[in-house]
C-alpha positions in Angstrom: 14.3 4.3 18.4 14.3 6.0 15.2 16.3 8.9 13.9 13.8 10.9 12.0 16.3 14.0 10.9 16.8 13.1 7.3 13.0 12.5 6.8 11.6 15.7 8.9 14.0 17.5 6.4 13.0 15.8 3.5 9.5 16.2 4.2 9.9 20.4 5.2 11.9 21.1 2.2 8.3 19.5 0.0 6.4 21.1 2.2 7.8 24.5 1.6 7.6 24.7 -2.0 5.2 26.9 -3.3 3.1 24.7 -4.9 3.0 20.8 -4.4 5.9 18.9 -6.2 5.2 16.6 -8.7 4.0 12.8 -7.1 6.9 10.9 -7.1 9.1 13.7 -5.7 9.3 12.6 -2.5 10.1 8.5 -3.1 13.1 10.0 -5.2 14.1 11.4 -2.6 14.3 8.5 -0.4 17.5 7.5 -1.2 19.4 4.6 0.7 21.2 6.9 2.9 18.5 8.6 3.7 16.4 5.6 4.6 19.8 4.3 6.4 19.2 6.9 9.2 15.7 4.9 10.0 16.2 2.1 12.5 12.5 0.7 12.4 11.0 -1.0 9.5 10.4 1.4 7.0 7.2 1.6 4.2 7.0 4.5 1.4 3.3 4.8 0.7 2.0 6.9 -2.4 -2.1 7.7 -2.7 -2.8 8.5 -6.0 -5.9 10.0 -5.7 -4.8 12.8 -3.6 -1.5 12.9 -4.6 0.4 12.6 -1.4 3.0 10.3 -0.3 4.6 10.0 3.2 6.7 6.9 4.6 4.7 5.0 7.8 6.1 2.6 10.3 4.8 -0.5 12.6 2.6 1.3 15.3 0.9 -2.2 16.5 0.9 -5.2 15.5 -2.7 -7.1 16.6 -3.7 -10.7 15.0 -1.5 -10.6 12.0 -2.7 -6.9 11.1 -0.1 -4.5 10.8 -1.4 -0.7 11.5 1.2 1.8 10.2 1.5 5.1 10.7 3.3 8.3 9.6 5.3 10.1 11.6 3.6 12.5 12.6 0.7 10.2 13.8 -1.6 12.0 11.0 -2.6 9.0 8.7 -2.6 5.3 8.8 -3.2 2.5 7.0 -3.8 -1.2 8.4 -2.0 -4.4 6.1 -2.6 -8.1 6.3 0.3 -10.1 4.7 0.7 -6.8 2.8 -2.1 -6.6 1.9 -4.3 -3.0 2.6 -7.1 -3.9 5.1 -8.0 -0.4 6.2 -6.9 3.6 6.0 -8.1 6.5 8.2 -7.5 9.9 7.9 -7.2 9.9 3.7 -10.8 10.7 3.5 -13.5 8.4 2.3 -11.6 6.1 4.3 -11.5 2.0 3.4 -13.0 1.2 7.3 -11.9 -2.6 6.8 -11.7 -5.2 4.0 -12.1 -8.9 3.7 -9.0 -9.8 1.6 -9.1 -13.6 2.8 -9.2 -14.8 -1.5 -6.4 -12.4 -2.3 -3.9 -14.1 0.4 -4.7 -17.5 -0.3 -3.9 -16.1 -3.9 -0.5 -14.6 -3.0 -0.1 -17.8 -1.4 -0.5 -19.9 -4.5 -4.1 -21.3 -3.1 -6.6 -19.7 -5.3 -6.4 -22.9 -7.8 -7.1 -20.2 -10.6 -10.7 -19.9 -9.9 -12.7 -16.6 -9.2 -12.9 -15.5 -5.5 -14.7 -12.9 -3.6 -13.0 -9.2 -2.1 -15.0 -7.0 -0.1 -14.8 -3.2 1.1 -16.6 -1.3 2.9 -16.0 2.5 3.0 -17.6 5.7 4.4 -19.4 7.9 1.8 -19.8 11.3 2.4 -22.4 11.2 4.8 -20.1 8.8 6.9 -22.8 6.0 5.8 -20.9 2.8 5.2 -20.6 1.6 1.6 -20.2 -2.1 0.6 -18.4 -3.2 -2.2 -18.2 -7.1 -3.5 -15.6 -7.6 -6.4 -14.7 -10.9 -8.0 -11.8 -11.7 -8.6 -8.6 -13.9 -10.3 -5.3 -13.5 -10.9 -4.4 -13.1 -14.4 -1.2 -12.5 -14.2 2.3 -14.5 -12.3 5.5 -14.8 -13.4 9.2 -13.8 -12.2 10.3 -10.2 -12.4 13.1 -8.8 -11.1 12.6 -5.9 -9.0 15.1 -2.9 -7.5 14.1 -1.2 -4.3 16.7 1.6 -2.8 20.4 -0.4 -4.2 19.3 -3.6 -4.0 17.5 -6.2 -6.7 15.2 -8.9 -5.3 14.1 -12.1 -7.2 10.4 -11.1 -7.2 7.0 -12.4 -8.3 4.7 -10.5 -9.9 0.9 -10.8 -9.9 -1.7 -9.2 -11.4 -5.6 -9.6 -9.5 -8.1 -8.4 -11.7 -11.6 -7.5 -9.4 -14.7 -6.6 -11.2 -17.9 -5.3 -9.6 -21.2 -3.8 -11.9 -19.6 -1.2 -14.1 -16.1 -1.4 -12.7 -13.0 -3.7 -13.0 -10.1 -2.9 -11.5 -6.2 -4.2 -11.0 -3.8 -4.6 -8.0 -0.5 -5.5 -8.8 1.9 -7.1 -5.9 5.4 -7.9 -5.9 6.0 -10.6 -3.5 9.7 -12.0 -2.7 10.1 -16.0 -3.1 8.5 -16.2 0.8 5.3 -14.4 -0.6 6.3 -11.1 1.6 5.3 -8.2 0.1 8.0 -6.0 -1.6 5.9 -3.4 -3.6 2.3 -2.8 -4.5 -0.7 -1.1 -6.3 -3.7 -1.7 -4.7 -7.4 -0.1 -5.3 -8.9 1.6 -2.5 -12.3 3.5 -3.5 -13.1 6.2 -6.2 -11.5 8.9 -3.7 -8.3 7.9 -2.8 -7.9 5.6 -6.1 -4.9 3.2 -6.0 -2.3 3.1 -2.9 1.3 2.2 -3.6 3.6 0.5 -1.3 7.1 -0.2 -1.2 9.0 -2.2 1.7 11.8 -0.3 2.2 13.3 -1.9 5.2 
């Protein structure tokens, strides 16, 4: 069971300021004692298109997809070796995602060559909107990384995805068993980039 206090506060005191703090305000505030008073595992999310942030935890776990949610069951987003396979409630939701090239990437299997992302999201006439990128990573090498008071011997990658008249780049932090640590990952043109940080 978790004890919630710490974050309810945290998240009252943000929510009655006057006008919306800064984004970034509430991860600072997450400190380790404050994420101490959480029993479940724990993951700070950050949407940079809207400019919200909110910690979610495991909800259900269903064929290696991990659906998180917030605490107050308003938002959730779905993950597949950390990897964002859905959101709902952030509005032009992602619906689902084929992210089968990116994991065999993570996992060191991509062989360096190009392979194929797709997304499908709702426009706003709740008609579904494909998306087929290409993509490589152009980017892996060792980086240490702090989270909360501790420093993990991280990987960082870099996956570049291109489709007609866009390219964008997801950056993942992966510990030496490829879990995910921290992220930045491309959503739509709504809700922009997502981060993610595994805080316990």
């Amino acid at each position: 069971m978790m004890r919630i206090a710490s974050l309810v506060t945290l998240i009252a005191v943000l929510a009655g300021c006057s006008e919306r703090p800064p984004f970034g305000t509430f991860r600072a505030g997450l400190t380790p004692e404050v994420v101490a008073t959480v029993d479940n595992e724990l993951l700070y999310i950050g949407v940079e298109g809207l400019s919200t942030e909110s910690t979610v935890q495991p909800a259900e776990r269903i064929d290696g997809v991990i659906n998180w949610r917030t605490v107050d069951n308003s938002s959730e987003i779905a993950t597949r070796n950390g990897l964002i396979v859905a959101t709902r409630s952030l509005g032009n939701d992602l619906m689902s995602a084929d992210v089968a090239g990116s994991v065999a990437a993570l996992q060191g299997r991509d062989g360096g060559e190009y392979y194929p992302r797709f997304h499908t999201l709702l426009d706003g006439e709740y008609q579904p909107q494909f998306t087929s990128y290409q993509c490589i990573i152009e980017n892996r090498e060792a980086e240490p990384l702090a989270i909360l008071d501790r420093t993990y011997s991280a990987i960082r990658l870099d996956e570049v995805c291109t489709t007609p008249g866009k390219t964008v780049t997801n950056t993942y932090w992966v510990d030496r068993d490829g879990g995910m640590l921290r992220s930045r990952q491309w959503i739509g043109e709504d809700v922009q980039y997502i981060q993610t940080e595994r805080l316990k």
